[in-house]
MITINU-371986 format. One record per residue: residue number from 1; chain; x, y, z of N, C-alpha, C, O in turn. Coordinates in Angstrom, 1 decimal. Layout:
<atom seq="NUM" mol="A" n_east="X" n_north="Y" n_up="Z" ca_east="X" ca_north="Y" ca_up="Z" c_east="X" c_north="Y" c_up="Z" o_east="X" o_north="Y" o_up="Z"/>
...
***
This chain:
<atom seq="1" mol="A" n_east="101.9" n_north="95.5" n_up="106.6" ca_east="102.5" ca_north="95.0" ca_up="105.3" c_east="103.9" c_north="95.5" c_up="105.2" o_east="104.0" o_north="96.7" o_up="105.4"/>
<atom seq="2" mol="A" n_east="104.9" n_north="94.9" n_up="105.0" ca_east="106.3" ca_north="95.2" ca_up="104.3" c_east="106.0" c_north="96.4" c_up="103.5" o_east="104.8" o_north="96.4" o_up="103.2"/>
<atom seq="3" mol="A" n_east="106.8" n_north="97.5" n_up="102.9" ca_east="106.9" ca_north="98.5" ca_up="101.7" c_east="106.7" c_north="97.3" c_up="100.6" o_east="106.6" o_north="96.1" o_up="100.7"/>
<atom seq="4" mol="A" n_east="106.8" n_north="98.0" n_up="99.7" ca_east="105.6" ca_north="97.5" ca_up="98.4" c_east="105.7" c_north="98.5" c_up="97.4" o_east="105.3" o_north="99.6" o_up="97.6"/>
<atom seq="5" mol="A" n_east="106.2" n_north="98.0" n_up="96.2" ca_east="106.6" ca_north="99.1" ca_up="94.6" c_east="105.2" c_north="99.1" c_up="94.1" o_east="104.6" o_north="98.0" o_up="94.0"/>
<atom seq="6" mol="A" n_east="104.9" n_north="100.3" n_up="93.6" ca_east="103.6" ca_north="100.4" ca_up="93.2" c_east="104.3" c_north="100.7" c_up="91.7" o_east="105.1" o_north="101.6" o_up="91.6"/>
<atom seq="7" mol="A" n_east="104.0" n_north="99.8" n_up="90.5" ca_east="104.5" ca_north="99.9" ca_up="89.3" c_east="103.4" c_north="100.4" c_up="88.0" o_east="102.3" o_north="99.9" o_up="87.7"/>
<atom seq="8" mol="A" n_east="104.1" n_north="101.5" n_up="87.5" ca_east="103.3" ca_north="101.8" ca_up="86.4" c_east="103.6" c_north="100.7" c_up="84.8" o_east="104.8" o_north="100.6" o_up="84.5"/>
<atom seq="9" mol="A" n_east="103.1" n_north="100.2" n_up="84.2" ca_east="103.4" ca_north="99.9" ca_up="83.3" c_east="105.1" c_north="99.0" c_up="83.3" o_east="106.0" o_north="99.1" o_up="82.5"/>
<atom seq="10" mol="A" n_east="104.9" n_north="98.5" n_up="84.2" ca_east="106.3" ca_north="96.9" ca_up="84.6" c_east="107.1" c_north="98.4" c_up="85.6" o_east="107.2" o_north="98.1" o_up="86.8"/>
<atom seq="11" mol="A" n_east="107.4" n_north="99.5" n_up="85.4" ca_east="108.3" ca_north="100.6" ca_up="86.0" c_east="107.9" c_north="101.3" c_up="87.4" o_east="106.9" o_north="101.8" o_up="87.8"/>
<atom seq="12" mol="A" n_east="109.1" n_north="101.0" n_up="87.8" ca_east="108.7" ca_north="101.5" ca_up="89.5" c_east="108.3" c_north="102.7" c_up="89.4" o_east="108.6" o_north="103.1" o_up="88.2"/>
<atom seq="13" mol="A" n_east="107.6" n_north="103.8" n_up="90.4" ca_east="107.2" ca_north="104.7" ca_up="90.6" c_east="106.7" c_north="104.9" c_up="92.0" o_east="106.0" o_north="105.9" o_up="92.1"/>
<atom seq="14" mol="A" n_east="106.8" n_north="104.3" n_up="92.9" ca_east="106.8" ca_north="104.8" ca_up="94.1" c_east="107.3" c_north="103.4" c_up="95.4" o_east="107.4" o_north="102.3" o_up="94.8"/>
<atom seq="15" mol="A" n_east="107.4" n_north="103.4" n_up="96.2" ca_east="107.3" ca_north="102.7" ca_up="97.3" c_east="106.5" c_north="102.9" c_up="98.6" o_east="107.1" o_north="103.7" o_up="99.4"/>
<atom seq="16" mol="A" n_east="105.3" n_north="102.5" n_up="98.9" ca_east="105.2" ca_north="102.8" ca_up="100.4" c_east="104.7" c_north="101.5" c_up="100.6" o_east="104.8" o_north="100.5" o_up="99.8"/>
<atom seq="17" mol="A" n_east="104.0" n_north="101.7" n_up="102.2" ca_east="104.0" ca_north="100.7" ca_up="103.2" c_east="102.6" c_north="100.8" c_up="103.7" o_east="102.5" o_north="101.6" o_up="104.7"/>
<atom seq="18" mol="A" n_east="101.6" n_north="100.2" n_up="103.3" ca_east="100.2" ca_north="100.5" ca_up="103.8" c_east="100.4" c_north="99.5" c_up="104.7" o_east="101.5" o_north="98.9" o_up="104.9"/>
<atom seq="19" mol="A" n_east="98.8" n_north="99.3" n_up="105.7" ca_east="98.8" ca_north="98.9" ca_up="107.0" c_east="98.2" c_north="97.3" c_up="106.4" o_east="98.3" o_north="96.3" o_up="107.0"/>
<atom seq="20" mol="A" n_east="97.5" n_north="97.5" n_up="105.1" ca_east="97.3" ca_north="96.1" ca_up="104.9" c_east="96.7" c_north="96.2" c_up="103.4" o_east="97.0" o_north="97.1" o_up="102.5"/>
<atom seq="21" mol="A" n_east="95.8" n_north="95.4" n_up="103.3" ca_east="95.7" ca_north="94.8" ca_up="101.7" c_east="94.5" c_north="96.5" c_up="101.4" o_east="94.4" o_north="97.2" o_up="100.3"/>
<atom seq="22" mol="A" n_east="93.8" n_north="96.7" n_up="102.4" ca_east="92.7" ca_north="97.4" ca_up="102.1" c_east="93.2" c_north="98.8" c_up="101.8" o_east="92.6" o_north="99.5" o_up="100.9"/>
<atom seq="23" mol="A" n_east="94.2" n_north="99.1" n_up="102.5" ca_east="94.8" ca_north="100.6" ca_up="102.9" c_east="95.4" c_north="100.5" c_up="101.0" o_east="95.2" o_north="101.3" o_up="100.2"/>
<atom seq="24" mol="A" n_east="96.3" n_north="99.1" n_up="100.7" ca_east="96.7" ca_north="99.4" ca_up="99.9" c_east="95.9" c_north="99.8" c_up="98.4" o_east="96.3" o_north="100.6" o_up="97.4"/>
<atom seq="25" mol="A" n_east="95.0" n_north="99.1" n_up="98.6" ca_east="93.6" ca_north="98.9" ca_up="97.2" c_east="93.2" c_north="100.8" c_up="97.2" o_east="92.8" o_north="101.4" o_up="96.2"/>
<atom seq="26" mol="A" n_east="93.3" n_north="101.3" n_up="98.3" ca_east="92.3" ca_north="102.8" ca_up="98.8" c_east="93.7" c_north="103.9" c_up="98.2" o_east="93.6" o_north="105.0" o_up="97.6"/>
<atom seq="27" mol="A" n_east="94.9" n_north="103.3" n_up="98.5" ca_east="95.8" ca_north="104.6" ca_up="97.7" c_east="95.6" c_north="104.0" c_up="96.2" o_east="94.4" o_north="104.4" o_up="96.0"/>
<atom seq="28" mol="A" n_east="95.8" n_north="103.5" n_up="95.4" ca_east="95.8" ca_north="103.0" ca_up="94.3" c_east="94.6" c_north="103.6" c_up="93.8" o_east="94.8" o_north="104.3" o_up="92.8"/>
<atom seq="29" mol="A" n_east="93.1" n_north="103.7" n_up="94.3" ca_east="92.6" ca_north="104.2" ca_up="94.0" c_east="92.5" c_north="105.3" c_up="93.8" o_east="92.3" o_north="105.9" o_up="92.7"/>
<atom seq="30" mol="A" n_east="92.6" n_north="106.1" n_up="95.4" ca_east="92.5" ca_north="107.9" ca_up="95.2" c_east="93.9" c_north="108.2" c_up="94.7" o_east="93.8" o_north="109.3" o_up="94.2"/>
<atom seq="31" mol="A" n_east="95.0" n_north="107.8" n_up="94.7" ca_east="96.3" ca_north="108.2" ca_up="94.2" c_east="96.4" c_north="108.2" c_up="92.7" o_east="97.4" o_north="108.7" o_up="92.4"/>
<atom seq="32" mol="A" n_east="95.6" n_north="107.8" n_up="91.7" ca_east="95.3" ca_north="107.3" ca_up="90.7" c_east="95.7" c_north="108.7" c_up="89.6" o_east="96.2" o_north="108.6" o_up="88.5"/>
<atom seq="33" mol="A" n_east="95.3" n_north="109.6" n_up="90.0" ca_east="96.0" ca_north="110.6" ca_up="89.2" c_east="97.5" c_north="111.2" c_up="89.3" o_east="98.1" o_north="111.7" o_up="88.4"/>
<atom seq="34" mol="A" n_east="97.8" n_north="111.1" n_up="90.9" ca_east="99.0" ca_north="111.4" ca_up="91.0" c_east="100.0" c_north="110.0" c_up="90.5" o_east="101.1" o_north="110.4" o_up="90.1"/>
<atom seq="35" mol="A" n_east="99.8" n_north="108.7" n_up="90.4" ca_east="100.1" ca_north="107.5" ca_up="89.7" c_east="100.7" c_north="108.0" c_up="88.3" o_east="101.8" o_north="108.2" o_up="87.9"/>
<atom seq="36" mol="A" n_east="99.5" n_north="108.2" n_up="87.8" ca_east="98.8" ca_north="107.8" ca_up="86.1" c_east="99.6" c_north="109.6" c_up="85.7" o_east="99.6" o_north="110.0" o_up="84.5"/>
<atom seq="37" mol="A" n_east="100.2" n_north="110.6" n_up="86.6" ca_east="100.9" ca_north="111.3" ca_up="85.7" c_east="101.3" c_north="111.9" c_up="84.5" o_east="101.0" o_north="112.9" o_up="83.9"/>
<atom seq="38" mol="A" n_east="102.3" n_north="110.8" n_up="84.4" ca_east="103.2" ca_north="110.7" ca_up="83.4" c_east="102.6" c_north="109.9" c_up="82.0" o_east="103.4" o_north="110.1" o_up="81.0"/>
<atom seq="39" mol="A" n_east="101.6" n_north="109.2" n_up="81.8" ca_east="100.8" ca_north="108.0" ca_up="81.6" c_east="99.5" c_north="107.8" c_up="82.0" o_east="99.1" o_north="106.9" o_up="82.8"/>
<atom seq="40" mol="A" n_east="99.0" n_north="108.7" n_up="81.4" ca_east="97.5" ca_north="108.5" ca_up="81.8" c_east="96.6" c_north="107.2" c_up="81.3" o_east="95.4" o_north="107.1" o_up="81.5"/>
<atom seq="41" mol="A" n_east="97.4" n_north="106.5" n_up="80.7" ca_east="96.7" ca_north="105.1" ca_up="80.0" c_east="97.5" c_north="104.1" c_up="80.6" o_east="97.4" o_north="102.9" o_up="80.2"/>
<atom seq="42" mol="A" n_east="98.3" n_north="104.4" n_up="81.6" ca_east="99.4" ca_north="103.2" ca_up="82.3" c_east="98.6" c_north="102.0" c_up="83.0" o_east="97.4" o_north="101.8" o_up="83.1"/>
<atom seq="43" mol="A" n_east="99.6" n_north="101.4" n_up="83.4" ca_east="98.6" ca_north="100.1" ca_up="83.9" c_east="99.2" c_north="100.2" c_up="85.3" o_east="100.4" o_north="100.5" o_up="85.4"/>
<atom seq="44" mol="A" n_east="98.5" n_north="100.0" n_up="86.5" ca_east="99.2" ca_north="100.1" ca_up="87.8" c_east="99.3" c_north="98.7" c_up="88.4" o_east="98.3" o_north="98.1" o_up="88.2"/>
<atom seq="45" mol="A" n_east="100.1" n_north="98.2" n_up="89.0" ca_east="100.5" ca_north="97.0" ca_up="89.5" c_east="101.3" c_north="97.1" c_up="90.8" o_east="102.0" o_north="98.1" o_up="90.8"/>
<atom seq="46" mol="A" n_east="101.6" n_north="96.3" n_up="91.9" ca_east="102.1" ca_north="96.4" ca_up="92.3" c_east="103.2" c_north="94.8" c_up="92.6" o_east="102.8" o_north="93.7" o_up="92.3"/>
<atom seq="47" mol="A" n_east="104.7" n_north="95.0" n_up="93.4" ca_east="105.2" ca_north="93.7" ca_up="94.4" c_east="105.8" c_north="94.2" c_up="95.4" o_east="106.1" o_north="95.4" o_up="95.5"/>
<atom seq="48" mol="A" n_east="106.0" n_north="93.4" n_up="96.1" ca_east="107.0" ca_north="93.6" ca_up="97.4" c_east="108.1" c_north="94.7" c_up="96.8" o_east="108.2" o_north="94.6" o_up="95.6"/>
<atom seq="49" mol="A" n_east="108.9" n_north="95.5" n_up="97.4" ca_east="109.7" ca_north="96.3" ca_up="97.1" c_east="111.3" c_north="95.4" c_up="97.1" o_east="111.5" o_north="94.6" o_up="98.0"/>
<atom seq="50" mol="A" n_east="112.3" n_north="95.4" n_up="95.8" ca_east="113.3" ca_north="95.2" ca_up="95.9" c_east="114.2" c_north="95.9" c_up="96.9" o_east="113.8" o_north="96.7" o_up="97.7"/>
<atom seq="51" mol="A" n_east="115.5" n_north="95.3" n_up="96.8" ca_east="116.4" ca_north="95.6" ca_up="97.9" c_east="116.9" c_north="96.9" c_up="97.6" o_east="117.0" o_north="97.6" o_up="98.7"/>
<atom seq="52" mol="A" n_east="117.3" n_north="97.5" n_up="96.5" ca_east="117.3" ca_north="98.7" ca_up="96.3" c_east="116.3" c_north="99.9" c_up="96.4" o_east="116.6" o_north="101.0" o_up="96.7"/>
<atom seq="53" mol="A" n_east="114.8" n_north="99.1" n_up="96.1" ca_east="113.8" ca_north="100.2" ca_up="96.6" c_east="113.4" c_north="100.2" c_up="98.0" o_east="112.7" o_north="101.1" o_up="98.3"/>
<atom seq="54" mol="A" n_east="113.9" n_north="99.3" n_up="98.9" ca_east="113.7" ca_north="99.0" ca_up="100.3" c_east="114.6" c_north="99.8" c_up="101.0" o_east="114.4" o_north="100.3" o_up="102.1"/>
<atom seq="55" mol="A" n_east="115.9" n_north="99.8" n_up="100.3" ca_east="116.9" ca_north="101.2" ca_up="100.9" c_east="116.6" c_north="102.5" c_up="100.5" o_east="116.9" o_north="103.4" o_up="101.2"/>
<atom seq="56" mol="A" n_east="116.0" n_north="102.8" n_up="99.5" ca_east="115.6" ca_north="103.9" ca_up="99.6" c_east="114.1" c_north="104.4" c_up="100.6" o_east="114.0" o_north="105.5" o_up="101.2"/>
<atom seq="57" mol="A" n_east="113.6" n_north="103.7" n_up="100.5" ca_east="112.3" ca_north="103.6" ca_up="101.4" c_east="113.0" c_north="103.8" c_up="103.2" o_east="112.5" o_north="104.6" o_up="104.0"/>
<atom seq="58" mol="A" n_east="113.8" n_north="103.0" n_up="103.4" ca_east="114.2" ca_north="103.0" ca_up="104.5" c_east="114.8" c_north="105.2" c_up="104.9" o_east="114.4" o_north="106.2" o_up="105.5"/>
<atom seq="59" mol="A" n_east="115.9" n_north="104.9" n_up="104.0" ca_east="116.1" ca_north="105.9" ca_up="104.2" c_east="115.8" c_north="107.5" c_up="104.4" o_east="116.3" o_north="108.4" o_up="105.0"/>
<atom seq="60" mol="A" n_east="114.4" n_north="107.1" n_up="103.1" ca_east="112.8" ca_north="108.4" ca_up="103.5" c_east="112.7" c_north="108.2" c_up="105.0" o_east="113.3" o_north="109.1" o_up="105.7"/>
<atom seq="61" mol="A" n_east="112.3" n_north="107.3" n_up="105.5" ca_east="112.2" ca_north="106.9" ca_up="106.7" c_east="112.4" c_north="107.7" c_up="107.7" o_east="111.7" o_north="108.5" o_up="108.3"/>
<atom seq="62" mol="A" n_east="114.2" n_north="107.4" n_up="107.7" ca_east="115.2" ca_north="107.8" ca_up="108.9" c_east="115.3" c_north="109.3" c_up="108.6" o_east="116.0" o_north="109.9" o_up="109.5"/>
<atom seq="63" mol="A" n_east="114.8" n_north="110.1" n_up="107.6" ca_east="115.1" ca_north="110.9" ca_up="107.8" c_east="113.5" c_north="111.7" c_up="108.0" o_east="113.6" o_north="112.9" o_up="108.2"/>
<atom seq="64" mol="A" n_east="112.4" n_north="111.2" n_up="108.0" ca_east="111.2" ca_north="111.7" ca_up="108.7" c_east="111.2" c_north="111.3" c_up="110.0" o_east="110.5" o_north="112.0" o_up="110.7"/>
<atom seq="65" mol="A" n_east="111.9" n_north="110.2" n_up="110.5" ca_east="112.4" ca_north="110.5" ca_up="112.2" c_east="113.7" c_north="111.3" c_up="112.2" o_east="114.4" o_north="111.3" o_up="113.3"/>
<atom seq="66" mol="A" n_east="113.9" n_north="111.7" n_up="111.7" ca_east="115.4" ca_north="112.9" ca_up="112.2" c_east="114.5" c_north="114.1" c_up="112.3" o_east="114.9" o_north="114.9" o_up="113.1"/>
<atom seq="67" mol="A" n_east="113.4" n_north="114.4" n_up="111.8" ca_east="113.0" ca_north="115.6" ca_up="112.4" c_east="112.0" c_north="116.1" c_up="113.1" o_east="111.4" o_north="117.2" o_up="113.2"/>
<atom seq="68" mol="A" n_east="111.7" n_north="114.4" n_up="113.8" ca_east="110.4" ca_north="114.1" ca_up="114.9" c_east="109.6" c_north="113.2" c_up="114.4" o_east="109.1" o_north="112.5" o_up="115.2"/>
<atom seq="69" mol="A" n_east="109.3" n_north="113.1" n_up="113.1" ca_east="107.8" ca_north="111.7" ca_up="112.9" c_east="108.1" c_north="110.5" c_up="113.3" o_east="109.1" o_north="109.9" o_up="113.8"/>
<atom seq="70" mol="A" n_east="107.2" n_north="110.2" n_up="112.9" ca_east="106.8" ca_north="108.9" ca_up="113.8" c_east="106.5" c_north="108.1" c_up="112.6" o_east="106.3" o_north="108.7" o_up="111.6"/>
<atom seq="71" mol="A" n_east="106.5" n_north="106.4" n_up="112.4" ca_east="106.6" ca_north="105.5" ca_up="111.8" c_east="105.1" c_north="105.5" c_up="111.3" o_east="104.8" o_north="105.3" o_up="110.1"/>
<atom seq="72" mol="A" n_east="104.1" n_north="105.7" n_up="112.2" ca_east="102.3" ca_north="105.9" ca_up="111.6" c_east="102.3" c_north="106.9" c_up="110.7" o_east="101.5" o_north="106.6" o_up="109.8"/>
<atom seq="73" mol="A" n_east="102.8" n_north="108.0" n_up="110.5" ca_east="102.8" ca_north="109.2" ca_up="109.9" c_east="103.9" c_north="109.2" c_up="108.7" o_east="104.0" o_north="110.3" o_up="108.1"/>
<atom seq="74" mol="A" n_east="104.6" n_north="108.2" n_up="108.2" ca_east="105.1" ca_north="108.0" ca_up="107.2" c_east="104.5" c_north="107.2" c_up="106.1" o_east="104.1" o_north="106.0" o_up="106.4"/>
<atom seq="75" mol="A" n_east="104.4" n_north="107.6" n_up="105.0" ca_east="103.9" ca_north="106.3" ca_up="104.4" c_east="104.6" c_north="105.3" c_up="103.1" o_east="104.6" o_north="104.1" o_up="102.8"/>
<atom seq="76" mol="A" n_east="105.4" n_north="106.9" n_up="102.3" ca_east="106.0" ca_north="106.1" ca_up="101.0" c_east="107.2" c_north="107.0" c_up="100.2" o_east="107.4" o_north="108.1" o_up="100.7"/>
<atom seq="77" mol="A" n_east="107.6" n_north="106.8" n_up="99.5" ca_east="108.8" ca_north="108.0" ca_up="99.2" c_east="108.5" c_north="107.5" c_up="97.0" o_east="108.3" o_north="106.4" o_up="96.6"/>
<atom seq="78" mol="A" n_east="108.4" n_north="108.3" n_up="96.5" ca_east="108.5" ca_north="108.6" ca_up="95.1" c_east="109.8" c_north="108.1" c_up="94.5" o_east="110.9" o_north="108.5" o_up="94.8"/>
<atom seq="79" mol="A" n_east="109.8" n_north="107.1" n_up="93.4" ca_east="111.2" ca_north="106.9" ca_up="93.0" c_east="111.7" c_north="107.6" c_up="91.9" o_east="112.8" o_north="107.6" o_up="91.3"/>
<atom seq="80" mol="A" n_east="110.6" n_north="108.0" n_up="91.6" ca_east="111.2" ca_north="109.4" ca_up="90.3" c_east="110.4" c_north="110.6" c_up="90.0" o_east="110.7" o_north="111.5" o_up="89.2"/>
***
């Protein structure tokens, strides 16, 4: 799957890149409190990642290969 904004209540709050529809249903689930934070009555939703959240995503990226990982071992970077 492309990266993908995982939105609380219409507001971004994270970007990652699961391996497909299932991987993505399974963080939403167990991630559900680290999500629901700020908003424990939020609504979670997700779309494709904008061009701005796609550069920042990228850039988490390049810099978990600058200090050896690997692209399997990356998953998503926090946008606030």
């Amino acid at each position: 799957m492309l990266p993908t904004t995982i939105l609380i209540d219409e507001q971004p709050r994270c970007v990652v890149r699961p391996n497909d529809t299932k991987d993505l249903n399974r963080f939403i689930r167990n991630g559900k409190l680290y999500l629901l934070a700020e908003k424990p009555d939020g609504r979670i939703t997700h779309r494709s990642a904008s061009d701005a959240e796609m550069t920042q995503w990228q850039n988490a990226l390049a810099l978990h290969r600058a200090w050896g990982g690997d692209d399997e071992h990356f998953f998503g970077v926090p946008l606030y």
